[in-house]
C-alpha positions as CSV (number, residue, x, y, z in Angstrom):
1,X,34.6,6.8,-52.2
2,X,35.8,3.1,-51.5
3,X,33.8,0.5,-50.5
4,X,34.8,0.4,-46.8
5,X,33.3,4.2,-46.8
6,X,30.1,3.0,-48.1
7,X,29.7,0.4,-45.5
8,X,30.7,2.6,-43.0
9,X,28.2,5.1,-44.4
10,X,25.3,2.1,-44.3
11,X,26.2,1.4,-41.2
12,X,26.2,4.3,-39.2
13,X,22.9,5.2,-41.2
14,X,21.2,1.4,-39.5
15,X,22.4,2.8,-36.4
16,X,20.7,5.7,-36.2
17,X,17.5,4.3,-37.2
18,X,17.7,1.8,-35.0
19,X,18.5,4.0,-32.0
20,X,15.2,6.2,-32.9
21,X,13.4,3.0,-33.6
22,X,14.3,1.9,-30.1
23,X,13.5,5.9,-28.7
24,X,9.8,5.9,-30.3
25,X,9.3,2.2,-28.8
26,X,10.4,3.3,-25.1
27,X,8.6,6.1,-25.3
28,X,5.0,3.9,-26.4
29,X,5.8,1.8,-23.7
30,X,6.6,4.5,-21.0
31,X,2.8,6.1,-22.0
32,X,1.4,2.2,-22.3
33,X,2.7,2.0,-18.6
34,X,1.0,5.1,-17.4
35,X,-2.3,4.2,-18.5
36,X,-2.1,1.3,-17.3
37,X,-0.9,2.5,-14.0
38,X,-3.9,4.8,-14.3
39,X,-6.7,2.1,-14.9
40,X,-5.1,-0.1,-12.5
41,X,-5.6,3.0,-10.0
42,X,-9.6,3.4,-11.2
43,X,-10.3,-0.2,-10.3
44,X,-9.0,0.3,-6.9
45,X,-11.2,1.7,-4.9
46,X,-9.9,3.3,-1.8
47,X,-11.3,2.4,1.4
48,X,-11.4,3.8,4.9
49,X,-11.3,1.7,7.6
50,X,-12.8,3.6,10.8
51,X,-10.9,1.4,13.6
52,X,-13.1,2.2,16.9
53,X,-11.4,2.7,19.9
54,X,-12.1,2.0,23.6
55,X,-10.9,2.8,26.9
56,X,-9.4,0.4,29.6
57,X,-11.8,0.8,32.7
58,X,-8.4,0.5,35.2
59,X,-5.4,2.2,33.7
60,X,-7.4,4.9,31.1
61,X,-5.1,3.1,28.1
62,X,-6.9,3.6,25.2
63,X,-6.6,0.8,22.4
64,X,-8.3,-0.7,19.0
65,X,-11.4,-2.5,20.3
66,X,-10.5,-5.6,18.2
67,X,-7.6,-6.0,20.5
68,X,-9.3,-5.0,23.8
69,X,-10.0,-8.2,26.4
70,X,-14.1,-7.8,27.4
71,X,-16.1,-8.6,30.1
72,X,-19.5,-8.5,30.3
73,X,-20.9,-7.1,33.6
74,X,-25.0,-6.7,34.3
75,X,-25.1,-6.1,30.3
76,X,-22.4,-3.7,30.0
77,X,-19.3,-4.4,28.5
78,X,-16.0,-3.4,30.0
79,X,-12.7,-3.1,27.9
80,X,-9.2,-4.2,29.5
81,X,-5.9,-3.5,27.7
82,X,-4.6,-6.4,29.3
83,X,-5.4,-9.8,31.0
84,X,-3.9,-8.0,34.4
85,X,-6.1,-5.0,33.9
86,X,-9.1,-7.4,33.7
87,X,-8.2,-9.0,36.5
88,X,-7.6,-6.1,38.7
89,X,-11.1,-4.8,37.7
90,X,-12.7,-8.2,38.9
91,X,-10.5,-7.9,41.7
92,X,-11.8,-4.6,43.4
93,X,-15.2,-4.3,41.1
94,X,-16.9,-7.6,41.9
């Protein structure tokens, strides 16, 4: 066996150590990654957010009442889906 062969022999030897070396350190970092992904999940609490919804007193469109125009009539509030709607209603209402 000549010393080309030996190298060779070294060599292919490195690279297959290297190559598992390099396997085993993915796979720590794939299941690192996980539990990670897992705490991060934990901390995260999920919350529902219940959006009410109201009713437009002229054209029946229902809508988010955070978006809903309002007027306030002998203490009752009224809900319009748009400023036209709210007008129509003071229109014919009041």
């Amino acid at each position: 066996m000549g010393v080309v062969e030996s190298i060779l022999d070294f060599l292919l030897i490195l690279l297959v150590v290297n190559g598992l070396f390099n396997y085993w350190a993915f796979l720590r970092a794939k299941k690192e990654a996980a539990r990670v992904q897992e705490e991060k999940a934990k901390l995260k609490p999920e919350v529902e957010e219940e959006i009410e919804m109201v009713t437009d007193n002229i054209c029946g469109c229902t809508l988010p009442k955070s978006e809903a125009y309002v007027l306030i009539k002998d203490d009752q509030r009224h809900y319009f889906c748009s400023w036209d709607c709210r007008e129509k209603f003071i229109e014919t209402c009041l």
